[in-house]
mmCIF file of the N, C-alpha and C atoms, coordinates in Angstrom:
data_MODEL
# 
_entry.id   MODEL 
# 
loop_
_atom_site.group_PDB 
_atom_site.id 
_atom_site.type_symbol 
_atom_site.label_atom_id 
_atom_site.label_alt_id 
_atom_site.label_comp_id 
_atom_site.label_asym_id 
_atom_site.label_entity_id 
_atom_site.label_seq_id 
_atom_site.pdbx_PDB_ins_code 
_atom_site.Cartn_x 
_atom_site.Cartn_y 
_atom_site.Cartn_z 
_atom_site.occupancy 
_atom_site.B_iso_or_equiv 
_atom_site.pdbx_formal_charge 
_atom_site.auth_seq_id 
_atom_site.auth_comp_id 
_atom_site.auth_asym_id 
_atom_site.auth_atom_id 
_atom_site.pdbx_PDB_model_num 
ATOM 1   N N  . UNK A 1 1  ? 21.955  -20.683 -2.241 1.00 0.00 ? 1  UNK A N  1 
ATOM 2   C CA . UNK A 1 1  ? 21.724  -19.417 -2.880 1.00 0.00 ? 1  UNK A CA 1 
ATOM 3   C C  . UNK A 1 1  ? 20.587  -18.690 -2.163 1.00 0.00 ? 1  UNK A C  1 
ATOM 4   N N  . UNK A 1 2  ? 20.739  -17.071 -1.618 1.00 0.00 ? 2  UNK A N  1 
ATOM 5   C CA . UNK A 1 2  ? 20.093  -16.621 -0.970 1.00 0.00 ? 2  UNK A CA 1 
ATOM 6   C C  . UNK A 1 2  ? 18.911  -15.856 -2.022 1.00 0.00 ? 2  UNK A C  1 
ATOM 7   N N  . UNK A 1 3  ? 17.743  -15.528 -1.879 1.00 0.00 ? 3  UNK A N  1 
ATOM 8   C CA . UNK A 1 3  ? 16.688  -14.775 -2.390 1.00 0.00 ? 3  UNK A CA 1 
ATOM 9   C C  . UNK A 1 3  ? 17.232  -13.164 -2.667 1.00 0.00 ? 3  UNK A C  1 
ATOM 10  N N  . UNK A 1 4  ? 17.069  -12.830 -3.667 1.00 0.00 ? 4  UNK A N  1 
ATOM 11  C CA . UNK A 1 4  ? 17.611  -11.037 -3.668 1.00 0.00 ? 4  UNK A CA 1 
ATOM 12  C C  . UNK A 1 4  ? 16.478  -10.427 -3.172 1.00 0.00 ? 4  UNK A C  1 
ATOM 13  N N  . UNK A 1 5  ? 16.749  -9.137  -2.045 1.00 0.00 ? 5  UNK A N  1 
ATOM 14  C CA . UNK A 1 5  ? 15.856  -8.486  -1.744 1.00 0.00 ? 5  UNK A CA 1 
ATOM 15  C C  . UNK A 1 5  ? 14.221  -8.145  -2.568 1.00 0.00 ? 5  UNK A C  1 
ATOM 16  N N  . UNK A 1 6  ? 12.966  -8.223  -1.660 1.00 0.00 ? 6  UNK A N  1 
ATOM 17  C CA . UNK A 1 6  ? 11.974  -7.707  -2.723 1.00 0.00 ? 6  UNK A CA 1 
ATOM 18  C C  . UNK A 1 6  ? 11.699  -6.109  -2.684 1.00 0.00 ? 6  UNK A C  1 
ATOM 19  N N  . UNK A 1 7  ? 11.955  -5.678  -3.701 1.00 0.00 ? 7  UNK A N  1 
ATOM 20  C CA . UNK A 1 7  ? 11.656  -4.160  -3.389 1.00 0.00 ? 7  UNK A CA 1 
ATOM 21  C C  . UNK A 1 7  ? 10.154  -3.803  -3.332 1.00 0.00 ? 7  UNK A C  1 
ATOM 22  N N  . UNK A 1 8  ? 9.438   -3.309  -2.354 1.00 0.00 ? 8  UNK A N  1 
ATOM 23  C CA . UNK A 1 8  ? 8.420   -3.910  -1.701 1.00 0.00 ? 8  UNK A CA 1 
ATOM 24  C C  . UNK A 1 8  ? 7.520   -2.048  -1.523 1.00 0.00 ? 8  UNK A C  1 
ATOM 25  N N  . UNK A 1 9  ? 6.430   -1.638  -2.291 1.00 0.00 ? 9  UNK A N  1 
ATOM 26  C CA . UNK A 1 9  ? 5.914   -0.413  -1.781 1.00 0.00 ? 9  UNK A CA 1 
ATOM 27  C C  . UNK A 1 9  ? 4.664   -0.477  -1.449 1.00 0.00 ? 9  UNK A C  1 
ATOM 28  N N  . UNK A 1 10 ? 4.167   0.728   -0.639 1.00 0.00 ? 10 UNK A N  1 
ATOM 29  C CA . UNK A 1 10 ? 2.241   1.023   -0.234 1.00 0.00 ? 10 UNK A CA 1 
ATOM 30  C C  . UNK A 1 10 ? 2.512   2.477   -0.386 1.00 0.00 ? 10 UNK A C  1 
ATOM 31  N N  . UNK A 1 11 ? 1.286   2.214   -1.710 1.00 0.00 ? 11 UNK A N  1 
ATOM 32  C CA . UNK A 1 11 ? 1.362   4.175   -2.016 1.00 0.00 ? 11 UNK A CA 1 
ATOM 33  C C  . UNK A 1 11 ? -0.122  3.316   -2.074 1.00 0.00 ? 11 UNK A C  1 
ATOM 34  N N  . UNK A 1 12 ? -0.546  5.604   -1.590 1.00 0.00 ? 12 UNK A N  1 
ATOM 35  C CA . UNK A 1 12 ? -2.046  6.006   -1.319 1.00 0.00 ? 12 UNK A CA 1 
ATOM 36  C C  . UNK A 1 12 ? -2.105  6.977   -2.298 1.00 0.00 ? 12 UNK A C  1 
ATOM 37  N N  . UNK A 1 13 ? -3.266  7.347   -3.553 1.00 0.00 ? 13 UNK A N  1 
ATOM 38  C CA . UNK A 1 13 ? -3.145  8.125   -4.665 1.00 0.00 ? 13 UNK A CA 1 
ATOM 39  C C  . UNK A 1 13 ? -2.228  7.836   -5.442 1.00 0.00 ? 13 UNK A C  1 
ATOM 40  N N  . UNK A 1 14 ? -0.859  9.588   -4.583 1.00 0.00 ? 14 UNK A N  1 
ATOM 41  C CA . UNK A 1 14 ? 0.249   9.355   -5.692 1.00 0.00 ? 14 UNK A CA 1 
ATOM 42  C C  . UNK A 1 14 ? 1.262   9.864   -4.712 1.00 0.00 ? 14 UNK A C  1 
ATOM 43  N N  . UNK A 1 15 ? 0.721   9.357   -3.253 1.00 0.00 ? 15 UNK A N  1 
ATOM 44  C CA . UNK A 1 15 ? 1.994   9.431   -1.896 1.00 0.00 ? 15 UNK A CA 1 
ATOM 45  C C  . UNK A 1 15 ? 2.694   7.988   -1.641 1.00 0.00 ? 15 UNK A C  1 
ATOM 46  N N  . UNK A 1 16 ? 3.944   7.812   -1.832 1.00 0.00 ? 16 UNK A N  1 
ATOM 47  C CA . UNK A 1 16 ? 4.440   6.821   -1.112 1.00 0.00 ? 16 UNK A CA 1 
ATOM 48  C C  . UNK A 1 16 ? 3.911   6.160   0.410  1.00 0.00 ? 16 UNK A C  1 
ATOM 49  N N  . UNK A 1 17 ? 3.430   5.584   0.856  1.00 0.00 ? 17 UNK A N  1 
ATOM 50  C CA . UNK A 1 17 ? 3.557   5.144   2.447  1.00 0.00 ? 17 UNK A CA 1 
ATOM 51  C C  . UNK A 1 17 ? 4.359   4.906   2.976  1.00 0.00 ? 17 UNK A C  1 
ATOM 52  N N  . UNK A 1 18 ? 4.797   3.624   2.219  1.00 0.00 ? 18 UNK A N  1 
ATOM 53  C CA . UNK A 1 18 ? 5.394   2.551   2.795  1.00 0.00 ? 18 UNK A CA 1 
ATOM 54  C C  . UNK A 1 18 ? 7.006   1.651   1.985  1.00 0.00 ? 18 UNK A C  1 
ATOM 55  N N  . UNK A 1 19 ? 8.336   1.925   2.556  1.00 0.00 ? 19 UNK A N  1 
ATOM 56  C CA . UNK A 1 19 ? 9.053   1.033   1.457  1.00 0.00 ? 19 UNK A CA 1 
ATOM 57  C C  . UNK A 1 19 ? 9.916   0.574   2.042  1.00 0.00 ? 19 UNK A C  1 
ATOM 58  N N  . UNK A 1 20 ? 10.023  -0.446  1.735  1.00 0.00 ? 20 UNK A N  1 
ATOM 59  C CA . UNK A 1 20 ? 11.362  -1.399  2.111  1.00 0.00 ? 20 UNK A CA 1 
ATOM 60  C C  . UNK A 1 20 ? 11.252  -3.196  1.346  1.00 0.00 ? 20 UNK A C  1 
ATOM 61  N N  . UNK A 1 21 ? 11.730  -3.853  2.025  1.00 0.00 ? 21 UNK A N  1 
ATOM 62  C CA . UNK A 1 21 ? 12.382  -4.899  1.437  1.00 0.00 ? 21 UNK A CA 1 
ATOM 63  C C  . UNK A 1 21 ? 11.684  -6.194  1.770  1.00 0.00 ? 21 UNK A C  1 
ATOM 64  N N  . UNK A 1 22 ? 10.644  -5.840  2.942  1.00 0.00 ? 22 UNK A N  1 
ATOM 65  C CA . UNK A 1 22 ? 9.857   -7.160  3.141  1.00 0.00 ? 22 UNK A CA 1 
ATOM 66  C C  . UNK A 1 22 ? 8.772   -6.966  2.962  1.00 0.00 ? 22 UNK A C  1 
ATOM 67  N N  . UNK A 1 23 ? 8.591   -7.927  2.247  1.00 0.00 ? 23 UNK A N  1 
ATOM 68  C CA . UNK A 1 23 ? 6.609   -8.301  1.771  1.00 0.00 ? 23 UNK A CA 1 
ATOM 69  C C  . UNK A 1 23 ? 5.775   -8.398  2.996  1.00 0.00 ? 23 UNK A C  1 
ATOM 70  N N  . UNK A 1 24 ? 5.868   -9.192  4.193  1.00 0.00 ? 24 UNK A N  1 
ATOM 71  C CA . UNK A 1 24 ? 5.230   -8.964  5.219  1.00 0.00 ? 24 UNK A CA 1 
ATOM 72  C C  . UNK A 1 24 ? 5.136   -8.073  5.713  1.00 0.00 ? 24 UNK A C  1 
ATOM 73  N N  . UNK A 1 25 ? 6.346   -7.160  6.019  1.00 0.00 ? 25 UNK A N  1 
ATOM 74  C CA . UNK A 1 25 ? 5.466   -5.603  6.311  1.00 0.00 ? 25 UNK A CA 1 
ATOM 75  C C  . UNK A 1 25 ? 5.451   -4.646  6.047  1.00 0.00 ? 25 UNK A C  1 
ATOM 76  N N  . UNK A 1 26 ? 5.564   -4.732  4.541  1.00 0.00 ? 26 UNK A N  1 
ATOM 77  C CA . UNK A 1 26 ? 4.448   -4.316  3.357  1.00 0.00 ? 26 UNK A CA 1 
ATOM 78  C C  . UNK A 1 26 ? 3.048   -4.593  3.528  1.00 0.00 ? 26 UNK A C  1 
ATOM 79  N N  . UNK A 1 27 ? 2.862   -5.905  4.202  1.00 0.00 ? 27 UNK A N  1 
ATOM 80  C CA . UNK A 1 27 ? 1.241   -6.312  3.774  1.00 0.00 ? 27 UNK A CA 1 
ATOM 81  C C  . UNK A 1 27 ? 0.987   -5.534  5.315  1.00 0.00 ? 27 UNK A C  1 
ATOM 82  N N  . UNK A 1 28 ? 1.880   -5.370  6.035  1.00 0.00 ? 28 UNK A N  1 
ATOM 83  C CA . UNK A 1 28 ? 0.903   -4.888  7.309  1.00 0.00 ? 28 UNK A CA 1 
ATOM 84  C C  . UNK A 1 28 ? 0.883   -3.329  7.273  1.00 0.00 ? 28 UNK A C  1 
ATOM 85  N N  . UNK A 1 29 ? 1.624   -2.784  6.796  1.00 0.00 ? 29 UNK A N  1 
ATOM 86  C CA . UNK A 1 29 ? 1.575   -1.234  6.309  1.00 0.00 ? 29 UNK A CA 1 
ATOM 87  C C  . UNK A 1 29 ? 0.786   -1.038  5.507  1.00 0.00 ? 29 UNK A C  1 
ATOM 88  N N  . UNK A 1 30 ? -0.369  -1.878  4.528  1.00 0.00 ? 30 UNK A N  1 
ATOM 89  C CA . UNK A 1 30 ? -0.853  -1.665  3.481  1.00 0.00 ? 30 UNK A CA 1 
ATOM 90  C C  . UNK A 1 30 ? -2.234  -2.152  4.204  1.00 0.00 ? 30 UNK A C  1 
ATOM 91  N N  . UNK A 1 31 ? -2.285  -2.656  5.200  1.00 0.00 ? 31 UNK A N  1 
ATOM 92  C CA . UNK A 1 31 ? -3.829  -3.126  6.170  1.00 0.00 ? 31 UNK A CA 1 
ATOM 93  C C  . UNK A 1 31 ? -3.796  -1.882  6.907  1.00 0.00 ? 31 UNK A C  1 
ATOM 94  N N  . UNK A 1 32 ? -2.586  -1.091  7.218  1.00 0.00 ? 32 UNK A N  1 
ATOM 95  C CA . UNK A 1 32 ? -2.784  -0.254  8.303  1.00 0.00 ? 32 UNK A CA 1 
ATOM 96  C C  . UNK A 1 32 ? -3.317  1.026   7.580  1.00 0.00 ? 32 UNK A C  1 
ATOM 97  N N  . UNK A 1 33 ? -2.583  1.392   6.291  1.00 0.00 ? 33 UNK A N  1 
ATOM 98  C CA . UNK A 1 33 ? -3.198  2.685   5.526  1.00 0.00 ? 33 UNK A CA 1 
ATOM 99  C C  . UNK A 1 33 ? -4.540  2.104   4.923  1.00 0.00 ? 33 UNK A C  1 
ATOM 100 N N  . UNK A 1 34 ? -5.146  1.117   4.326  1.00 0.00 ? 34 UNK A N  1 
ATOM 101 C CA . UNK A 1 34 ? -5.955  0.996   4.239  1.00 0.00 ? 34 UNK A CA 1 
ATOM 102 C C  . UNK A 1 34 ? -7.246  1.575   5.175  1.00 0.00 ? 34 UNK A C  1 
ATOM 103 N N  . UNK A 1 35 ? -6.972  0.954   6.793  1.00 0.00 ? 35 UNK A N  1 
ATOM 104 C CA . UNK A 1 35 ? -7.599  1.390   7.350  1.00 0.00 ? 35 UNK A CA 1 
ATOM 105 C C  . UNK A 1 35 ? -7.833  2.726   8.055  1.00 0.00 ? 35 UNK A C  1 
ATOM 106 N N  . UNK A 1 36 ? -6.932  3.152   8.105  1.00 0.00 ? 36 UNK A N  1 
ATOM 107 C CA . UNK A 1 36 ? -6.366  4.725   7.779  1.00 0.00 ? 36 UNK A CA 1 
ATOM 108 C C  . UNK A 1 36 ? -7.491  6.073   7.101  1.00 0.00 ? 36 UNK A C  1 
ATOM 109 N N  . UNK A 1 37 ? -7.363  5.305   5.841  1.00 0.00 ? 37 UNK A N  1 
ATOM 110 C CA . UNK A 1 37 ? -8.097  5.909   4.695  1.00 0.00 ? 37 UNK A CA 1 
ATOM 111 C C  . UNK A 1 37 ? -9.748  5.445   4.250  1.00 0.00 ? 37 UNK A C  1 
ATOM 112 N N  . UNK A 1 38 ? -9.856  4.299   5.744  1.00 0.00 ? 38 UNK A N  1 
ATOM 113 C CA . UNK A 1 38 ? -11.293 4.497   5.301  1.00 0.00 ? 38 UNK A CA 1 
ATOM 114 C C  . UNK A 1 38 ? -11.912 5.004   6.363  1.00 0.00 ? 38 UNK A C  1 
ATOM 115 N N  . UNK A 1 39 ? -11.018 5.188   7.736  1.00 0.00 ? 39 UNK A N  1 
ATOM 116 C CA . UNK A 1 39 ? -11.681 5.795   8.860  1.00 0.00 ? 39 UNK A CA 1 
ATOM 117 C C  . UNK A 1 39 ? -11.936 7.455   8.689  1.00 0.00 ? 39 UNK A C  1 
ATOM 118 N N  . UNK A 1 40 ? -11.047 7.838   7.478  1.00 0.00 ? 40 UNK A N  1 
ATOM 119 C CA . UNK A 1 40 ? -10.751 9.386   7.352  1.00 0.00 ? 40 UNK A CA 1 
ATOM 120 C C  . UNK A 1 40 ? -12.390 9.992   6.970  1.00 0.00 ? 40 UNK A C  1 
ATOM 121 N N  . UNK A 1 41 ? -12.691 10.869  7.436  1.00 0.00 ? 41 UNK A N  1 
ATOM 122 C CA . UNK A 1 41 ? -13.780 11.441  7.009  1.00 0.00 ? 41 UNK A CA 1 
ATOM 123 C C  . UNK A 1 41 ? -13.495 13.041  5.956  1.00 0.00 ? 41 UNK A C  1 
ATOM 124 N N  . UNK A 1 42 ? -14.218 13.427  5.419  1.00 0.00 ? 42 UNK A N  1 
ATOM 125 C CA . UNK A 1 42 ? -14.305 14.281  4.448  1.00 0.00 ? 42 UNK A CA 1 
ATOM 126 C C  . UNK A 1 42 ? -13.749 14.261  3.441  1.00 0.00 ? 42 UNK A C  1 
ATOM 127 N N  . UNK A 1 43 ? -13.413 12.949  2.731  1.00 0.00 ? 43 UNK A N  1 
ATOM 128 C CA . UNK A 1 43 ? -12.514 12.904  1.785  1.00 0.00 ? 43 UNK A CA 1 
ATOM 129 C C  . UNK A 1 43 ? -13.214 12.765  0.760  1.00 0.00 ? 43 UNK A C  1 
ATOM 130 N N  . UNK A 1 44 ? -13.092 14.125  -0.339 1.00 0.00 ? 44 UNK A N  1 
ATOM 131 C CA . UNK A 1 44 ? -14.025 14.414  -1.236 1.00 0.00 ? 44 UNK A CA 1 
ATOM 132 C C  . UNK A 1 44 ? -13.795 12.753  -2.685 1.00 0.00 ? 44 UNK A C  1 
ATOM 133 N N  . UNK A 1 45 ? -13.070 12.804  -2.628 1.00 0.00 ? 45 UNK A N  1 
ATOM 134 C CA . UNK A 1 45 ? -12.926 11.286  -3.738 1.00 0.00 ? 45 UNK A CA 1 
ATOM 135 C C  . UNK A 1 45 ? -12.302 10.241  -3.584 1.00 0.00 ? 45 UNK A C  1 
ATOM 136 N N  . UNK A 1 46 ? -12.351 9.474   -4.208 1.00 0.00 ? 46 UNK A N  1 
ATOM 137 C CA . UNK A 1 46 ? -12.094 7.985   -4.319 1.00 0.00 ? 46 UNK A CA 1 
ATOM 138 C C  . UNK A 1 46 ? -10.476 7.984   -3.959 1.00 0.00 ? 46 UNK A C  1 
ATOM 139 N N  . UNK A 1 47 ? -10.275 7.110   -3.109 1.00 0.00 ? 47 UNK A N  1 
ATOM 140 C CA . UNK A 1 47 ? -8.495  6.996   -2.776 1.00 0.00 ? 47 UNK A CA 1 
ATOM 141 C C  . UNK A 1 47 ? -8.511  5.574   -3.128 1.00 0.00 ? 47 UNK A C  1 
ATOM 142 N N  . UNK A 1 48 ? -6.767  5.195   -3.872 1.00 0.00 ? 48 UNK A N  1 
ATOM 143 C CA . UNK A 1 48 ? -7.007  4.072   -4.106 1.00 0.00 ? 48 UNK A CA 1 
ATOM 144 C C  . UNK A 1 48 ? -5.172  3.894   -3.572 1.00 0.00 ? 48 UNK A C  1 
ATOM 145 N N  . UNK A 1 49 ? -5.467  2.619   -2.841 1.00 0.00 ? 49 UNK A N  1 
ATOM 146 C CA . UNK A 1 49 ? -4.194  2.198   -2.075 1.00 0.00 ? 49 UNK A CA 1 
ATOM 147 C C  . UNK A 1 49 ? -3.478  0.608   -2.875 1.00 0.00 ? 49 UNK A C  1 
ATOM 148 N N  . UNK A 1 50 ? -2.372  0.813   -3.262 1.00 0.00 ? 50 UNK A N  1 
ATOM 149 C CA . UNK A 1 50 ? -1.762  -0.327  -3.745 1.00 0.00 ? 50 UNK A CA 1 
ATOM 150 C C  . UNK A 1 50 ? -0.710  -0.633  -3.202 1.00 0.00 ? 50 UNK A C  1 
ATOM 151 N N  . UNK A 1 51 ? -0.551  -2.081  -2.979 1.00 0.00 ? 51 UNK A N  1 
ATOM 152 C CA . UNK A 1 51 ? 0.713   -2.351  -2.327 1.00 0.00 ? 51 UNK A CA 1 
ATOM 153 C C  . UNK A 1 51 ? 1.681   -3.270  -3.859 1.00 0.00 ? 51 UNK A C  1 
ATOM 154 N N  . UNK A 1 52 ? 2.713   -3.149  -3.946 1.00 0.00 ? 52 UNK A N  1 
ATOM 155 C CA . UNK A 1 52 ? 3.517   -3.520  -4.964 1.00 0.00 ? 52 UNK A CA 1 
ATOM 156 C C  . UNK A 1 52 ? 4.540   -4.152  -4.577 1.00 0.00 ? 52 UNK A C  1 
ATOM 157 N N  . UNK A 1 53 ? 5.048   -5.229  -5.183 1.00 0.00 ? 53 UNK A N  1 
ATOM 158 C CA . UNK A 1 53 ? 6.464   -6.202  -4.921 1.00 0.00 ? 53 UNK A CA 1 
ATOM 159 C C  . UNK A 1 53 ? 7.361   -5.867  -6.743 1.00 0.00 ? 53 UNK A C  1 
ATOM 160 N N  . UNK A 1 54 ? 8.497   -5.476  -6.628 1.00 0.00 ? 54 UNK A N  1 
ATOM 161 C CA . UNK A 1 54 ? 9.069   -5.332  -7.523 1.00 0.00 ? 54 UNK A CA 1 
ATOM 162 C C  . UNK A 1 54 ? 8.388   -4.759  -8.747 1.00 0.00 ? 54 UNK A C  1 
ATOM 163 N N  . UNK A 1 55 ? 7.372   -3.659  -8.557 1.00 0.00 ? 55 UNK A N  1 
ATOM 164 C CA . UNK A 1 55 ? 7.016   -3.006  -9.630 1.00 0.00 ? 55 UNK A CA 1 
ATOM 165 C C  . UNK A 1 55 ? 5.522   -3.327  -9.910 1.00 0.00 ? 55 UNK A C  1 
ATOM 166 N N  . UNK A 1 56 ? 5.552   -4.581  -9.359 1.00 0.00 ? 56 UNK A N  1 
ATOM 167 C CA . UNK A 1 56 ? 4.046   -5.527  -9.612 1.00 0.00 ? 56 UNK A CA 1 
ATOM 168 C C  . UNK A 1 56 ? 3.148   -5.423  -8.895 1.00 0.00 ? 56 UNK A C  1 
ATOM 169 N N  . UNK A 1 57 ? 1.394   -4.527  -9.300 1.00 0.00 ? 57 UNK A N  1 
ATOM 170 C CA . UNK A 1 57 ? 0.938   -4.609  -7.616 1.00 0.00 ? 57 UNK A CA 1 
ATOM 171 C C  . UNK A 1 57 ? 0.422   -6.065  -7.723 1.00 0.00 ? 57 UNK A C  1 
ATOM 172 N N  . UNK A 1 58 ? 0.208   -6.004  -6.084 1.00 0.00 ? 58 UNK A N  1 
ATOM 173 C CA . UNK A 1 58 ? -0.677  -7.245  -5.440 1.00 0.00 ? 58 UNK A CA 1 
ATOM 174 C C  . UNK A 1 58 ? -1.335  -6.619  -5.271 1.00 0.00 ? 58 UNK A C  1 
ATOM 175 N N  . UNK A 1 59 ? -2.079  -6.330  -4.735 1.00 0.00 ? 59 UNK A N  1 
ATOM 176 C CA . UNK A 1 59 ? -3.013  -6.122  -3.905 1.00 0.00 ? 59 UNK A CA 1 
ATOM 177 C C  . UNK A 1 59 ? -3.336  -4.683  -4.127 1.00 0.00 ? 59 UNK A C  1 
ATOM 178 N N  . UNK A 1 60 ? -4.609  -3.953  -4.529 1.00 0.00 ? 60 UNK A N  1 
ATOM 179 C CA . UNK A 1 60 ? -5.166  -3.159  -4.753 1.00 0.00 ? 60 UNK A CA 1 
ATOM 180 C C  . UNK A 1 60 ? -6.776  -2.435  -4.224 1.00 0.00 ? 60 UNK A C  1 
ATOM 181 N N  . UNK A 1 61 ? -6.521  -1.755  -3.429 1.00 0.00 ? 61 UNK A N  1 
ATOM 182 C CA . UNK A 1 61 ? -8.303  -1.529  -3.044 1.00 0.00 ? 61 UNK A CA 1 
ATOM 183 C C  . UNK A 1 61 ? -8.677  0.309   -3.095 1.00 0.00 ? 61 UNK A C  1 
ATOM 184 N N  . UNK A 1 62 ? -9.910  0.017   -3.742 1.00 0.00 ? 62 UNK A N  1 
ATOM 185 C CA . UNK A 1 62 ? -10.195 1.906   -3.899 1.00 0.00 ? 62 UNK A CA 1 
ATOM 186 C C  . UNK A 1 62 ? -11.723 2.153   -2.825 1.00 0.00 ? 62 UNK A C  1 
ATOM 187 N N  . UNK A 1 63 ? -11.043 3.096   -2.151 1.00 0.00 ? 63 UNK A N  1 
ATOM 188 C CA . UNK A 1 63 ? -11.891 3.271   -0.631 1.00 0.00 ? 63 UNK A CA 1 
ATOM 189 C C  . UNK A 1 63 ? -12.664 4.618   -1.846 1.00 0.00 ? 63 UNK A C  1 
ATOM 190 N N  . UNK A 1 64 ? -13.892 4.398   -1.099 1.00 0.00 ? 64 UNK A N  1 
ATOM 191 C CA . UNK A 1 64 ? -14.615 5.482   -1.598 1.00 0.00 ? 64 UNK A CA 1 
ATOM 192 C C  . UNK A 1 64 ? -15.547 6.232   -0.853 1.00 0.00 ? 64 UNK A C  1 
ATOM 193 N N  . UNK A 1 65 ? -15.669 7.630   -0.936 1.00 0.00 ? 65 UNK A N  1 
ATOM 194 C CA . UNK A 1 65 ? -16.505 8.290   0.302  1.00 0.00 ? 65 UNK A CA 1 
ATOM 195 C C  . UNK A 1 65 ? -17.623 7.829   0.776  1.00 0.00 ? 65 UNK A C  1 
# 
């Protein structure tokens, strides 16, 4: 019996990034906007980036100016 796809996202605020079906690169799309969003300069508030597997986040970090 095979695994059913993970439906797999990286949203920044309340933008999608990132979607598809594998958790691994999910996690590397979600290191890459991370770093993304903390190299960005002038960003008047707090951005917060979550990566999610089937609805559920994992992994959560809020970059702040």
């Amino acid at each position: 019996m095979t695994a059913s796809p993970t439906a797999c996202q990286v949203v920044e605020g309340k933008r999608i990034r990132h979607t598809g079906t594998s958790k691994r690169e999910a996690e590397r799309a979600y290191a890459m906007w991370r770093r993304y969003a903390r190299s960005r300069e002038g960003t008047p508030q707090p951005t917060t980036i979550t990566l999610t597997a089937d609805n559920q986040p994992i992994k959560t970090e809020t970059i702040r100016p």
